[in-house]
Structures are given as structure tokens and as C-alpha cells.
C-alpha positions in Angstrom: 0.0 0.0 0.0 2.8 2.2 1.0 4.1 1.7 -2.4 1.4 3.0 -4.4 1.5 6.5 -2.7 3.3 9.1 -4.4 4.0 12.7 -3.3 1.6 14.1 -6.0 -1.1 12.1 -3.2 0.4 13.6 -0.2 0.2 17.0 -1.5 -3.6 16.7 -2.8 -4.1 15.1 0.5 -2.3 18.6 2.4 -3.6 20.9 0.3 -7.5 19.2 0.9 -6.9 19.6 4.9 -5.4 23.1 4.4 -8.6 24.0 2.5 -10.7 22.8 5.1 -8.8 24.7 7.8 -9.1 27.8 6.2 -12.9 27.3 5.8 -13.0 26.2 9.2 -11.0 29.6 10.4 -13.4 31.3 8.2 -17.1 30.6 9.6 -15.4 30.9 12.8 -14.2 34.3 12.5 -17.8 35.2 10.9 -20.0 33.3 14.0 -17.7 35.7 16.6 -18.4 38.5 14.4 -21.7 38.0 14.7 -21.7 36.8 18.6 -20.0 40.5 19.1 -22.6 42.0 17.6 -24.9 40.4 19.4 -23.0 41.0 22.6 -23.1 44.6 21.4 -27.1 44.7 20.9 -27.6 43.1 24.3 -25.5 45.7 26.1 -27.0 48.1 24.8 -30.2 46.5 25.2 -29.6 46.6 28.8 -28.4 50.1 29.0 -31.5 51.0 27.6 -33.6 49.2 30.1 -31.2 50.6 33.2 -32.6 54.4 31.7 -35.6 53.3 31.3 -36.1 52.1 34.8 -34.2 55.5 36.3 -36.7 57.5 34.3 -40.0 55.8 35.0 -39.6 53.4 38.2 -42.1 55.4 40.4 -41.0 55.0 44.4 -43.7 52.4 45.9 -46.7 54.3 47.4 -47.8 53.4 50.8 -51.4 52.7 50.9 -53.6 54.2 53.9 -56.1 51.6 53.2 -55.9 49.5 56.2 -55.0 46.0 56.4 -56.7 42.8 57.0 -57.4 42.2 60.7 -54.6 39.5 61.6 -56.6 35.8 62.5 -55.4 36.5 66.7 -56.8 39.9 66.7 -60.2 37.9 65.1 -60.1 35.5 67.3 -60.1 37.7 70.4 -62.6 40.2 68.8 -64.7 37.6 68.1 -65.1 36.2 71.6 -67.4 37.8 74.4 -65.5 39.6 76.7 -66.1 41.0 80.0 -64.9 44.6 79.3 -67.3 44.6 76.4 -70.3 46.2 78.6 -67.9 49.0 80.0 -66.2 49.9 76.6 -69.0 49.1 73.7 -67.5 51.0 71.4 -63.8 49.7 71.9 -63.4 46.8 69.0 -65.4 48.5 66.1 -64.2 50.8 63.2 -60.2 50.7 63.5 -58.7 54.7 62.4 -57.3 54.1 58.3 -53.8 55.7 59.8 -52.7 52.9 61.4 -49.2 51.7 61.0 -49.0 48.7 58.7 -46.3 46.1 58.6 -43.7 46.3 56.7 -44.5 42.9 55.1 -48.2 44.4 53.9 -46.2 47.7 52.7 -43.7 44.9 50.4 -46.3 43.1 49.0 -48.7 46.3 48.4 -45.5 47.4 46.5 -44.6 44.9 44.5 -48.5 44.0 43.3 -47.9 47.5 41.7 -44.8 46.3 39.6 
């Protein structure tokens, strides 16, 4: 087998790889042109968005709406109580001013977003 190769073979053979290579080097320089440009877009992309935010991104509002009675305060509202016929007027209507947590505040803020 050896003896049926000539040089002429060898040389097609090198110059076949070579062309390969160089095609190969070719669509490789062309994808990272074009993952650049990509990279480019997406940067800019995300500039945009960081203005965008800045400019528009109001400050969360804090509702004076007042929250849901908590399930203990229920509970104990709910239940005759002794003091009731002294103070009748003690467990109704709650002022809309009063201080909220500051979990009710997070999620009243980010239902807005």
C-alpha cells in the first residue's frame, strides 16, 4: 500500500486539509463577528432598560387603606369579653392611619410592579 503513494497524493491530501482549515478559520471568524454583535445589541439593550427604569420606576406608594385584621386579633374580637359592657364602642371601626407592617407595605408594593 505504502508503495502506491506518491508525493503528487500527499500534496492533494495537504492541500484538501489546508482548505478545510481555512474554511474552518473562516465561519469561525464570521459566528464571533456575529456573537460581538450580538454582545453589542444586548448591552446596549440593557443600558436602555437601566434608563428606562431610572426614568420611569415610580417610588412604591404606601397605601392608607388599612390591612386585613390578623386571625389573633379575630379571634379575640370575636369572643365575648367581659370589658365589652364597660367599653362598647372599643373593637369596632379601627382609624385608616394605622401603622401597617412592613411585610403588607412589600407586598402592596410589588403588586404595583
Amino acid at each position: 500500500m505504502w508503495d502506491l503513494l506518491k508525493k503528487a497524493d500527499i500534496d492533494g491530501a495537504n492541500r484538501e486539509l489546508n482548505l478545510r482549515r481555512a474554511e474552518t478559520l473562516r465561519r469561525q471568524a464570521e459566528e464571533c463577528e456575529s456573537l460581538e454583535a450580538d454582545l453589542s445589541d444586548l448591552e446596549t439593550l440593557n443600558e436602555l432598560i437601566d434608563i428606562f427604569v431610572q426614568k420611569y420606576a415610580k417610588p412604591p406608594i404606601l397605601s392608607q387603606a388599612p390591612a386585613s385584621v390578623p386571625i389573633s386579633t379575630q379571634k379575640i374580637a370575636d369572643k365575648p369579653s367581659h370589658q365589652h359592657h364597660r367599653e362598647p364602642h372599643q373593637h369596632q371601626h379601627r382609624p385608616q392611619s394605622r401603622h401597617q407592617t412592613v411585610f403588607a407595605s412589600f407586598v402592596r408594593a410589588t403588586s404595583r410592579v
